[in-house]
C-alpha positions as CSV (number, residue, x, y, z in Angstrom):
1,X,-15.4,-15.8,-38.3
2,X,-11.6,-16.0,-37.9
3,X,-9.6,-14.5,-41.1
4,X,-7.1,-16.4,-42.9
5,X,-3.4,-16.6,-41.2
6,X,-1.7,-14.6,-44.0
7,X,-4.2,-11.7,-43.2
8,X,-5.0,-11.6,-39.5
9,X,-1.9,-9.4,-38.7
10,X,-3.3,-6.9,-41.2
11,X,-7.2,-7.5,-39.3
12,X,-5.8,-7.2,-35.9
13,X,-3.3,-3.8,-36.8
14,X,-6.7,-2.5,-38.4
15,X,-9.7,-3.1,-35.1
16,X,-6.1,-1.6,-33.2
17,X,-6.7,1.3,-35.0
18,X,-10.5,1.7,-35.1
19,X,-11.0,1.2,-31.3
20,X,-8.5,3.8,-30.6
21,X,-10.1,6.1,-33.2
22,X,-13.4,5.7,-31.7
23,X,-11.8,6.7,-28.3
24,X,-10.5,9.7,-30.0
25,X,-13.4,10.7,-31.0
26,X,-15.4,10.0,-27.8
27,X,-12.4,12.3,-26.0
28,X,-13.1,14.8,-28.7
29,X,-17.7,14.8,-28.2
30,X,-16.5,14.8,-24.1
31,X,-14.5,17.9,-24.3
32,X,-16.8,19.6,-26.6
33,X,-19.7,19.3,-24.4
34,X,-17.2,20.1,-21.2
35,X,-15.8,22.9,-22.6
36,X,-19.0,24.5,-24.2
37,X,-20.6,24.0,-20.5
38,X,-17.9,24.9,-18.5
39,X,-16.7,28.3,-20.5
40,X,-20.3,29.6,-20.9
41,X,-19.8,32.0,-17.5
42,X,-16.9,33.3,-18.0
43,X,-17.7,34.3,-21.6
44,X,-20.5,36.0,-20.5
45,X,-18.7,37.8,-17.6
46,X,-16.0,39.3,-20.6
47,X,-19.3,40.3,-22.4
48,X,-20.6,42.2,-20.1
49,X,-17.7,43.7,-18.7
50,X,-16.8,44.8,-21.9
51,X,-19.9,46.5,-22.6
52,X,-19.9,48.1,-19.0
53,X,-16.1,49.5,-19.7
54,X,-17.6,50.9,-23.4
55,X,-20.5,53.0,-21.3
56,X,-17.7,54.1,-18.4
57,X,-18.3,57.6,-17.1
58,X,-15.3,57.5,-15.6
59,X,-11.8,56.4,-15.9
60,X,-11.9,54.5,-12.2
61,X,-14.9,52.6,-13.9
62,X,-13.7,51.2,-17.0
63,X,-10.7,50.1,-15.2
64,X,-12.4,48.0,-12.7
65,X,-14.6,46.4,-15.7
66,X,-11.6,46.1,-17.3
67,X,-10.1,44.2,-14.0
68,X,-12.9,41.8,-14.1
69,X,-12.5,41.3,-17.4
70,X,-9.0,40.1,-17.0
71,X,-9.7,38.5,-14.2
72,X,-12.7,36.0,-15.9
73,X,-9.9,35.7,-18.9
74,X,-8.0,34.0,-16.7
75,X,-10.1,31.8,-15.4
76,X,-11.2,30.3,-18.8
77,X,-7.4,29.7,-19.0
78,X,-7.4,27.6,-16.2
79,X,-10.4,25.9,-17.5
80,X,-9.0,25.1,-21.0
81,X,-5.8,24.3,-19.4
82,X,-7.8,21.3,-17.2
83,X,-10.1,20.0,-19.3
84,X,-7.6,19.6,-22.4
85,X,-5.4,17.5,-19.2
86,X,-8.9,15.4,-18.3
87,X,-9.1,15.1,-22.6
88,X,-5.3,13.8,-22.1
89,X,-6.3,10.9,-19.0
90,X,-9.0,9.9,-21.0
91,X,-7.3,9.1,-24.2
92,X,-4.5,7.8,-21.7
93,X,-7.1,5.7,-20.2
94,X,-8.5,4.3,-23.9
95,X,-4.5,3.6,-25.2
96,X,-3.4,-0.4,-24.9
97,X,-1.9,-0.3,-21.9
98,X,1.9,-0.5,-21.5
99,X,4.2,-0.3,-19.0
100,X,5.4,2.7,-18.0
101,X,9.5,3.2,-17.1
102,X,11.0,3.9,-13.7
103,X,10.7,7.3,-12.5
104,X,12.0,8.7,-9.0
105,X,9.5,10.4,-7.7
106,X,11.0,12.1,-4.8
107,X,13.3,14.1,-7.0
108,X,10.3,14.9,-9.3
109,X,8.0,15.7,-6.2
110,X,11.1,17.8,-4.4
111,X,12.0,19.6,-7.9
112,X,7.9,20.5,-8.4
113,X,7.1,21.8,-4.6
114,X,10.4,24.6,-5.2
115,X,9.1,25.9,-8.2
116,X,6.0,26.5,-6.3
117,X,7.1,28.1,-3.1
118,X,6.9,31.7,-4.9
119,X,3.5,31.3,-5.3
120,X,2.6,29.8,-2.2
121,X,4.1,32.9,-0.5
122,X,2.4,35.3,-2.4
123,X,-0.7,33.6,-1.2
124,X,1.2,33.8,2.4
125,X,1.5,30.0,2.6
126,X,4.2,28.0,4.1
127,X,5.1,25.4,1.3
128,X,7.7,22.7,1.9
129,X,8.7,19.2,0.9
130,X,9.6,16.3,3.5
131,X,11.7,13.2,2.3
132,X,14.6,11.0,2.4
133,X,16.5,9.7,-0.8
134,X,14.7,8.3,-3.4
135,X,11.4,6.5,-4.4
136,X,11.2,4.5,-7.7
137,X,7.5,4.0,-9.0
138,X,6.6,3.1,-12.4
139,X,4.7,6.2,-13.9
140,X,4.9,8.6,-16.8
141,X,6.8,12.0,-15.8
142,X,4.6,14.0,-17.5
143,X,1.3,13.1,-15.9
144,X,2.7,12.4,-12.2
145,X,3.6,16.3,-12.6
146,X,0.2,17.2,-13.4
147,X,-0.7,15.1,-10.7
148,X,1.1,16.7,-7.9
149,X,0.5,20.6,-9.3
150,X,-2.8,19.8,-8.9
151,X,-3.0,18.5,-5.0
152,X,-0.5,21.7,-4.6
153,X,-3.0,24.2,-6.8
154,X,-5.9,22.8,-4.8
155,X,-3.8,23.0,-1.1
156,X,-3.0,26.8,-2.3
157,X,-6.6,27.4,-3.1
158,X,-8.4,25.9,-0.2
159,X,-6.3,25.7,3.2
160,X,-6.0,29.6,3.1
161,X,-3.3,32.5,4.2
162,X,-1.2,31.8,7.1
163,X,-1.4,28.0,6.7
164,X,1.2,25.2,6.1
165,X,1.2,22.7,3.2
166,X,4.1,19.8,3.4
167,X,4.5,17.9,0.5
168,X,6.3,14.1,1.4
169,X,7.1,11.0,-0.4
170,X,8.4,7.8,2.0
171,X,8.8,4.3,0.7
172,X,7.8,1.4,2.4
173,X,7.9,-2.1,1.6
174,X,4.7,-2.6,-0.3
175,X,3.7,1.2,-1.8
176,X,5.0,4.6,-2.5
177,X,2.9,7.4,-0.3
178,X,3.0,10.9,-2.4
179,X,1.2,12.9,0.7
180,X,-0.3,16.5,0.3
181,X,-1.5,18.2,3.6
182,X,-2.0,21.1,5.0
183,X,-3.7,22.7,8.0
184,X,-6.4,24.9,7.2
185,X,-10.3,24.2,7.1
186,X,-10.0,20.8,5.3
187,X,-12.8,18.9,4.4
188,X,-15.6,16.9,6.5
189,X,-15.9,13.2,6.1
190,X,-19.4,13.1,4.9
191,X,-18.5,15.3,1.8
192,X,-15.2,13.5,0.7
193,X,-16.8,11.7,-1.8
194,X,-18.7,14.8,-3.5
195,X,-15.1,16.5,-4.1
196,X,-14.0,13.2,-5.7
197,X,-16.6,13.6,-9.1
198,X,-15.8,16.1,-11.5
199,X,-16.9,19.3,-11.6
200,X,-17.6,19.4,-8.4
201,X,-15.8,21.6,-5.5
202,X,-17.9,20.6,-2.3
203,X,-18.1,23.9,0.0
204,X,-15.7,25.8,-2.0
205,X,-18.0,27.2,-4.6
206,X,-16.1,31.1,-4.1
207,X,-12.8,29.7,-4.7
208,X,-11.2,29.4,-8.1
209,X,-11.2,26.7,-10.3
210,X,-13.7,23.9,-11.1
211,X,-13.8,21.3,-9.3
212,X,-11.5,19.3,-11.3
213,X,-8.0,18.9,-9.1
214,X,-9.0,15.9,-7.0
215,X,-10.7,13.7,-9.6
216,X,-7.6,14.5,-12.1
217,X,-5.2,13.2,-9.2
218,X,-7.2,10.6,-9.2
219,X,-7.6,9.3,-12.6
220,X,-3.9,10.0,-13.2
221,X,-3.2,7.7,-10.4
222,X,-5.3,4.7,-11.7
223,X,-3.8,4.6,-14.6
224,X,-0.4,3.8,-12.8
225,X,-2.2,1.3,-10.5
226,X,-2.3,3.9,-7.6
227,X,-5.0,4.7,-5.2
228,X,-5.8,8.2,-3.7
229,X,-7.3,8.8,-0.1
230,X,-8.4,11.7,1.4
231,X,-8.3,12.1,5.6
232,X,-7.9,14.4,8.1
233,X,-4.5,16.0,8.5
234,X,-2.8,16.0,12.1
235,X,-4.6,16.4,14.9
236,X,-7.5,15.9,12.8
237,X,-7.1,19.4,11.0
238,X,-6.7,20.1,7.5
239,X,-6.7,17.5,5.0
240,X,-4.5,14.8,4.0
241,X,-4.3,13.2,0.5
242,X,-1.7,10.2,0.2
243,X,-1.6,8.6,-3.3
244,X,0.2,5.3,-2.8
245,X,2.1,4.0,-5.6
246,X,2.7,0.2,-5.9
247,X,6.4,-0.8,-4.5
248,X,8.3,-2.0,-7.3
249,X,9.7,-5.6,-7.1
C-alpha cells in the first residue's frame, strides 16, 4: 500500500535505514561465527604454551614456549586484522551504492610496493614496481590499498626466497590491469578456483595466514566493477593475478 505524499520521504529514509541495519547486523553474526572459528587454534596454541613455559626445567625451554607463544599471538593478529577487512567489504557490499571519485592508481600502487620492499628483503625477495605515468580508475583509496597489500602479502608468503615479484599498472583503452606476479611455485590450473573461496589456501596449508588474501582482492575489486584473474606467470612459472579496472570515459 503506497503512503501518503507528505509521508513517503519519511517511509523511504526509514526501510533506508532498516535494510542497512539488518546488513549490520548480518556483518556482525558473520564475523562472530568467523572469528570464533577461525581464532580457536591459535588460542589454544597460547594455552598450552603457556602452561608448558609454567612447568620449564630449564631456562632454554620456557623460552622456546614462550617463542611459540608469540609467535601464535601474532597470527591471531593477522586473523583479526582480515576478518574485521572481510566485515568491512561486506558492509561495503550491503551500502547503496555510490560512485566512487577518481583515484590514480599507479601512484597509489608505486607508493604501496616501496613501503614493502623492506620486507620483501628480509624474506630475500626481489620486489619491484613496473609503470608508466598515471592510471585513473574510479575506486576508494582505502580499500584498493588493502587490495594490493594483500596480492603483495600473499606473493611474499607463497613464491618463496630467492624469487622476484613485479608489481605493474598499464592503461589501455578499455581497462586498467593492476598485475601481481612472481616466479616461484605458483599455482596449477585445476586448483585456481579452490584458492578463490575463503578460508581456503589450496596447497599452502604450512604457510601463514588463512586463506583469505585472494578472495579479499577479489570482493574489493567487485565492488569497483573489476574482475580478478589468476594465470601462469612468464614462461608459464609462477602466478599472475591482473585485476582490470574499467577505463574511465
Amino acid at each position: 500500500q503506497q503512503a501518503p505524499s507528505e509521508v513517503q520521504g519519511l517511509v523511504d529514509t526509514f526501510n533506508s535505514f532498516m535494510v542497512r541495519l539488518q546488513a549490520a547486523l548480518d556483518a556482525l553474526r558473520h564475523f562472530s561465527g568467523n572469528a570464533s572459528h577461525q581464532l580457536r587454534t591459535p588460542l589454544a596454541i597460547i594455552r598450552t604454551q603457556l602452561a608448558l613455559a609454567g612447568r620449564a626445567a630449564t631456562l632454554e625451554e620456557a623460552q622456546e614456549a614462550a617463542h611459540k607463544g608469540d609467535a601464535a599471538v601474532a597470527h591471531a593478529e593477522r586473523i583479526l586484522a582480515q576478518l574485521l577487512l572481510m566485515a568491512k567489504i561486506d558492509a561495503a557490499g550491503s551500502d547503496e551504492p555510490q560512485k566512487p571519485a577518481l583515484i590514480d592508481i599507479a601512484a597509489l600502487a608505486q607508493q604501496l610496493t616501496a613501503d614493502r620492499v623492506p620486507a620483501a628483503a628480509e624474506a630475500g625477495i626481489d620486489l619491484g614496481y613496473e609503470g608508466d605515468g598515471p592510471a585513473f580508475v574510479r575506486a576508494e583509496p582505502l580499500l584498493f590499498g588493502e587490495l594490493l597489500r594483500n596480492l603483495v602479502e600473499n606473493a611474499l608468503a607463497y613464491a618463496g626466497r630467492g624469487a622476484e615479484v613485479t608489481v605493474s599498472v598499464r592503461a589501455a583503452a578499455d581497462a586498467v590491469a593492476l598485475t601481481v606476479e612472481d616466479n616461484g611455485p605458483g599455482i596449477p590450473a585445476e586448483r585456481r578456483g579452490l584458492v578463490r573461496q575463503r578460508f581456503s589456501r589450496g596447497e599452502h596449508r604450512d604457510a601463514p595466514g588463512m586463506g583469505l588474501g585472494l578472495p579479499i582482492v577479489e570482493e574489493i575489486a567487485g565492488l569497483f566493477e573489476a574482475t580478478m584473474t589468476l594465470e601462469s606467470g612468464a614462461d608459464g612459472q609462477g602466478l599472475r593475478v591482473v585485476v582490470r579496472f574499467p577505463a574511465v570515459n
